[in-house]
N, C-alpha and C positions, 0 to 999 in steps of 0.2 A: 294310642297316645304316645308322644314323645317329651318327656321321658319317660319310660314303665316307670310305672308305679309300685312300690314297695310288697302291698297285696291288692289283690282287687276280686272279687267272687259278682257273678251273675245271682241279679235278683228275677228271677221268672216270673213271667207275667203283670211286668212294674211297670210299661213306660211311666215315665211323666213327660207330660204336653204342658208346655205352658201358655198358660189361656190369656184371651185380652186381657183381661183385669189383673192379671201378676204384680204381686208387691215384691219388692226387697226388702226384707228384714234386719236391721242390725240391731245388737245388744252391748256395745260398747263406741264410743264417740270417735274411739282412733281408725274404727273401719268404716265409719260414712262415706268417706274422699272412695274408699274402693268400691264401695257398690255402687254410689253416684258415677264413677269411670264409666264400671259394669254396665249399670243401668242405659247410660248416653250410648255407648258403642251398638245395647240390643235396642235401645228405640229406633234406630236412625236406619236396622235392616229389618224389625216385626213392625214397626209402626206403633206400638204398644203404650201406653203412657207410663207403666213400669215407677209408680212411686215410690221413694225408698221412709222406711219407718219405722219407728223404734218397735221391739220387739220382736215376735216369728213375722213371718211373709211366704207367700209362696215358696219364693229362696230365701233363705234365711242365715246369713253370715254369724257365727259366734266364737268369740271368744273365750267361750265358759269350758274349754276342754283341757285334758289333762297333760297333754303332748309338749313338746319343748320347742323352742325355737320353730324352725321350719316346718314342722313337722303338721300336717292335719290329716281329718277323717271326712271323704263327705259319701252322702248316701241318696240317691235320686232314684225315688219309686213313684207310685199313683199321687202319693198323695202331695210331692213337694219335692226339694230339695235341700240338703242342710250342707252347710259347712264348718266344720268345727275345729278351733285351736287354741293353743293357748297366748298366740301373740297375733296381732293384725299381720304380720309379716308369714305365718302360717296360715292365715287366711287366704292373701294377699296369692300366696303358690296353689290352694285350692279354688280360687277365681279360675286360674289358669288353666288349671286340669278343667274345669266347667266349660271354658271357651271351647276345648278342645273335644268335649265328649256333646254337646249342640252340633247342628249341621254347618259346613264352613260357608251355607249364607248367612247365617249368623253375622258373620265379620263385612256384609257387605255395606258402605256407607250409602246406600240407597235400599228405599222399601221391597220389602220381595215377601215373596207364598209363601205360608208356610203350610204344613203344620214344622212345628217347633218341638221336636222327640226326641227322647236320651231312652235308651236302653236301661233300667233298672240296673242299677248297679251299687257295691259299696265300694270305697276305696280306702283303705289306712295306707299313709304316704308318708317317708321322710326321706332328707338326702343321706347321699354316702359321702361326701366331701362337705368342706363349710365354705371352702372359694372353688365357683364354678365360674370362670370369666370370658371376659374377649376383651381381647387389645383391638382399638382403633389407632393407624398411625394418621395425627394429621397433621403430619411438618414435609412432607414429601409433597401431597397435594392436599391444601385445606378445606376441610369442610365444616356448614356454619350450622348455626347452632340448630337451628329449624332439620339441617341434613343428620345432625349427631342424635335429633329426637326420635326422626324418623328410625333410624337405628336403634335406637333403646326401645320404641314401643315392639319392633321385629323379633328383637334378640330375649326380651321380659317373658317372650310366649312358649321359651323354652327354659324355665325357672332358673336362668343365670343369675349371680347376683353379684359383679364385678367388672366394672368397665375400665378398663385400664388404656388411658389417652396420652399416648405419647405427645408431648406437648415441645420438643424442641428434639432440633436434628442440626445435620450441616446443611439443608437447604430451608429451613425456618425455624423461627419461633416465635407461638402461639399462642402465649399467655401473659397477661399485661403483669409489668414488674413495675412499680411504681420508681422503686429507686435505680431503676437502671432501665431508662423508657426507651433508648435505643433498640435494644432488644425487640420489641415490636414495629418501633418508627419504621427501620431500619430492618433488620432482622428479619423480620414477618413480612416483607415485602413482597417477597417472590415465592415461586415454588419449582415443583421440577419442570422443568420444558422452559421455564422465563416467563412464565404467565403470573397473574399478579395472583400473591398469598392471599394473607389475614390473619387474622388474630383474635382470639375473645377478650372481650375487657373484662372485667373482675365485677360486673353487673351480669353480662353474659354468661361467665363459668357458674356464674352463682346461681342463673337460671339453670343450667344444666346440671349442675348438681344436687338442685330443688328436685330438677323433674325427673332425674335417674331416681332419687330417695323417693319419691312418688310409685316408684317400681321396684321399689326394695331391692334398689341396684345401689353399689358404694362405689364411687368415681374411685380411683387409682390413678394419679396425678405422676409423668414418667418427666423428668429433666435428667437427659441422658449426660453423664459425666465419664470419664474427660476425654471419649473421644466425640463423636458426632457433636460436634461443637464448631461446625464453621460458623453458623450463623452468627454467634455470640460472641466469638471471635472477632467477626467481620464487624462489627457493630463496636467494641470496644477493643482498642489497638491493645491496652493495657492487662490483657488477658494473654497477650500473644508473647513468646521467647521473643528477646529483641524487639518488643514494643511494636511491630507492624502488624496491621491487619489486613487479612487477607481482602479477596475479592468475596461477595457475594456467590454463592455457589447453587446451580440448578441444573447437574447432573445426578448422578446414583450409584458411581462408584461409592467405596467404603473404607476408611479407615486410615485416613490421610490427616486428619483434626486431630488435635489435642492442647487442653491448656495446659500452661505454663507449670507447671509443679510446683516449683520452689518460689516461685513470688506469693506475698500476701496478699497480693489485689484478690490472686483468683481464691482466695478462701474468702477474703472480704466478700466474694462476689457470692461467692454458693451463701455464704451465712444469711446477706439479704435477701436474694433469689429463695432460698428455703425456707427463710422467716415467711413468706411475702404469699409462698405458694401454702403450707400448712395452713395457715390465718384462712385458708377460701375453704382449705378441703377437713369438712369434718371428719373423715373415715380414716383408719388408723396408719395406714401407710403411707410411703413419700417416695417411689422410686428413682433412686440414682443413678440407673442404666449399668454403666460400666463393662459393655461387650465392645469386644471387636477397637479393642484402644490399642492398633497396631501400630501407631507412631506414637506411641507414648511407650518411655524406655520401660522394660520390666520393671526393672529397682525404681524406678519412679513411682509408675501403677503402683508398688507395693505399698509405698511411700503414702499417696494421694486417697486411695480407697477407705484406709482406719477412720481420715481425717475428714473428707465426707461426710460418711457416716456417722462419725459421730456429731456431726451440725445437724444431722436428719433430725436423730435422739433430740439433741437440743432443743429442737425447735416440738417436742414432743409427740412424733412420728416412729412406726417399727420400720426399721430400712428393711427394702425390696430390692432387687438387685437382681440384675443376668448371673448366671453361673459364672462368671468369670469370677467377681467378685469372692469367692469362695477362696484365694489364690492367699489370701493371708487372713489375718483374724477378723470375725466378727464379733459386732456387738451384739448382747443377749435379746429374743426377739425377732433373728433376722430370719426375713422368706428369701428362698434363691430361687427364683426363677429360670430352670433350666429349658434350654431351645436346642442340646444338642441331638445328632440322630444315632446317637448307640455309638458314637464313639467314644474309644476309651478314656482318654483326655476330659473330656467333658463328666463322664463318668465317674471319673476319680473326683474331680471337683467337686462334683452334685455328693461322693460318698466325703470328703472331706467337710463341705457346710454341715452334714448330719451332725459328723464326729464334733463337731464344733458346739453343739446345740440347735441349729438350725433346722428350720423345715423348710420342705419342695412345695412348688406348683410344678406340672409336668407342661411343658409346650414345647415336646419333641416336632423341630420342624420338618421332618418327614414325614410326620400323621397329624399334627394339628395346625400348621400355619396355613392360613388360607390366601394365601398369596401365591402361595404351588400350584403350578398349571393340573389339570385334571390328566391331562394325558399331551401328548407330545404338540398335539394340534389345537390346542386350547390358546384362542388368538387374547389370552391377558394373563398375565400374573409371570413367575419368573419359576427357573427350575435346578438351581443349585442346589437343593433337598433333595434332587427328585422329583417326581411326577407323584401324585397326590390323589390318588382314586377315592372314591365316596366309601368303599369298603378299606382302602386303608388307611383312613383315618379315623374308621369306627374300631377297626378290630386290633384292638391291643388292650393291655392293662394296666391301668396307672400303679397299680399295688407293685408290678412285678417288672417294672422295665428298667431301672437299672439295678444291678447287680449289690445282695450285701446295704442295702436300703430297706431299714424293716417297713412296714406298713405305716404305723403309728405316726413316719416321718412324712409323709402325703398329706396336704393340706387342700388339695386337689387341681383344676386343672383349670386353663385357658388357653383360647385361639388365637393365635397373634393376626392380625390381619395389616401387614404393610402396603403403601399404596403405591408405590414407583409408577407402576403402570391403568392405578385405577383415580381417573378423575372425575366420575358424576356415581351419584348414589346407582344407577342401574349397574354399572361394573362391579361395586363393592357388594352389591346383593348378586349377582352370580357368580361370583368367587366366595359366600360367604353360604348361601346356601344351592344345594342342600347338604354341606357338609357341616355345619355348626353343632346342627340337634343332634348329631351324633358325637359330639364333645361334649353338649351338655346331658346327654344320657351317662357317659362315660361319669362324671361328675356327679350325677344325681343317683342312678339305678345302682341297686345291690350288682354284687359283681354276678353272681350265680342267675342274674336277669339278663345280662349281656348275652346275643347270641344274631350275627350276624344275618341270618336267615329270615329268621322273626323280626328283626330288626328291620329290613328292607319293605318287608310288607306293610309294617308300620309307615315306615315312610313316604310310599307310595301314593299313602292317605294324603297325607298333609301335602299335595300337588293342588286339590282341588280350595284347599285354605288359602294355599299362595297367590293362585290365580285370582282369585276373589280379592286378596289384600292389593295385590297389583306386585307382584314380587317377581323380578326379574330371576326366577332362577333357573340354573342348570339342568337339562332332565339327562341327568345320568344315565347312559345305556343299559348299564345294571339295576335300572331300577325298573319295574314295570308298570309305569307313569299313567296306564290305561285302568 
């Protein structure tokens, strides 16, 4: 299984089969929606009529256990299957372990043989970090909402619970703004190559962040500030020094945008933009970007970053923010999202937010951005990181990678995945696996569970999952895919 599990002990002599007649059991009304999931995915590949019902069942989901948050227990022997937590959201990670410990026809959306066997087993589970995520970029090339589902139902099976959607760049932006609709008209029009964008309406994001909270995933909503801002630029002059707006932009260079510092439009602007974007997204963060604003003066950046963030605040959001952001004060609350690869600079920053009160996510782009080519001749993704193997993106440690950071200041970890070079869901699924599960191992497994070796064998497994799901991925040479 990916991710190990916390403990787990062999029950000898247990299979559970489960027979035509299987029910699902639930004991509390908030886990219905997940056994009904459950239940649909295993009719549609046992054939089984699988009804769900109050009480025990065959499987039997509860919520009467003493565990916290994420955390559950489940146990599958002769006679059944239990799953136990104290939140549907611990449940909801013990479903998942269940999909993964069933054979991977299980996942097939057509009738297939079984018999249907788990090996006796117990499992007691919790995570090691509370944000385990993946960044989707979709302002480079957009994808719709039906392609951002397909993705949450992928990424849900490796117990992440953080989708972080970069929602605006210099070649789009994504998300309808009521008070400032150019931004989409306009804005959103194109993507990289000159091919036409798009945009979600605030009916659409609403949908996608119903259905990520359906998978006990929290949307992370990115309006990158104040550089990657052509699009918004281009779309309102009055954001621009000297009031002109640029041209539309659908190259990939970086770091050429920036707004205007010292006018009030552009804080009018983030005030309604931030009010606009909070109001959709229930989950508690609001990121403001703030990498890579290399035409934006220093003393400026210094200037623009407080003032941000504190509209974030306002608008009742904990600001998110790239590592750069660490470069002068924050408000209390705030995540830095660090992306650098061990260098120093970056380093000091990521040890400055600490000192600050702040906590890390880790998305060292040398081991987790899954946009880095696998190896020199990997015909997608970009290599200004480096080259990005399946083992070096699992073997590192989030407690211990940058220097003079205690532990306690790790809030845990996510994959950035940017798209320059990926434009249909088959390119973003093999640049995304199989290197994902081993960032959400990293985020989930005790660290003393991490081990490279072991690790690969595990992996190995989940080839025959993928294939059944239809999963365009990578078969890493190091893995042994047979």
């Amino acid at each position: 299984m990916i991710p190990q599990p916390t403990a787990q002990q062999a029950l000898p002599d247990q299979t559970f089969t489960l027979p035509p007649d299987a029910t699902i059991g639930v004991d509390d009304p908030a886990t219905r929606t997940i056994a009904e999931q459950f239940a649909a995915r295993l009719r549609r590949s046992t054939g089984f009529a699988l009804p769900v019902q109050d009480g025990a069942g065959t499987i039997t989901l509860s919520t009467r256990g003493t565990q916290e948050g994420e955390a559950y227990e489940l146990r599958a022997d002769a006679s059944g299957v239990t799953i136990t937590a104290a939140t549907a959201e611990g449940v909801f990670r013990g479903v998942t372990t269940l999909r993964q410990l069933l054979p991977a026809k299980a996942e097939a959306s057509t009738q297939q043989d079984g018999p249907w066997e788990i090996a006796g087993t117990s499992i007691s589970d919790a995570p090691r970090y509370g944000y385990r995520g993946v960044m989707l970029d979709v302002t480079r090339h957009f994808f719709t909402v039906d392609q951002v589902k397909h993705f949450i139902d992928l990424v849900a099976l490796y117990k992440l619970n953080r989708l972080h959607l970069h929602l605006s760049d210099d070649q789009g932006w994504r998300i309808q703004v009521d008070s400032w609709p150019r931004l989409t008209e306009y804005g959103g029009s194109l993507q990289v190559g000159g091919g036409a964008g798009g945009y979600y309406t605030k009916a659409e994001y609403a949908d996608l962040v119903q259905y990520a909270a359906e998978h006990y995933i929290t949307v992370v909503p990115e309006i990158d500030t104040p550089g990657h801002t052509n699009a918004a630029l281009a779309s309102y002059a009055e954001l621009n020094k000297g009031d002109q707006a640029p041209d539309l932009y659908t190259e990939t260079e970086v770091g050429f945008s920036s707004f205007a510092i010292d006018k009030d439009a552009t804080y009018e602007f983030l005030d309604d933009v931030f009010r606009e974007v909070a109001e959709q997204t229930p989950g508690e963060f609001l990121h403001l970007g703030g990498d890579e604003a290399h035409s934006t003066p220093h003393s400026e950046y210094l200037t623009f970053v407080p003032k941000a963030a504190e509209l974030v605040v306002k608008h009742g959001k904990r600001v998110m923010g790239w590592h750069e952001i660490a470069d002068g004060p924050l408000p209390a609350g705030t995540v830095v999202q660090y992306w650098g690869t061990e260098d120093p600079k970056a380093q000091v920053l990521a040890q400055s937010a600490v000192a600050q009160g702040a906590t890390l996510v880790l998305s060292p782009a040398n081991r987790a951005y899954l946009d880095m080519k696998y190896h020199a001749e990997t015909p997608l993704g970009l290599d200004w990181a480096g080259l990005v193997s399946v083992e070096q993106s699992y073997n590192w440690n989030p407690a211990t990678l940058i220097p003079d950071v205690p532990a306690s200041a790790i809030d845990g970890v996510e994959a950035p995945l940017w798209t320059e070079t990926l434009d249909d869901l088959d390119k973003v699924e093999f640049m995304v696996f199989p290197r994902l599960p081993g960032i959400a191992e990293l985020g989930w497994s005790a660290e003393d569970a991490l081990d490279w070796t072991a690790y690969k064998s595990r992996l190995a497994e989940q080839g025959p999952r993928w294939e059944v799901l239809g999963v365009n991925f990578y078969r890493a040479p190091e893995i042994d895919w047979a």
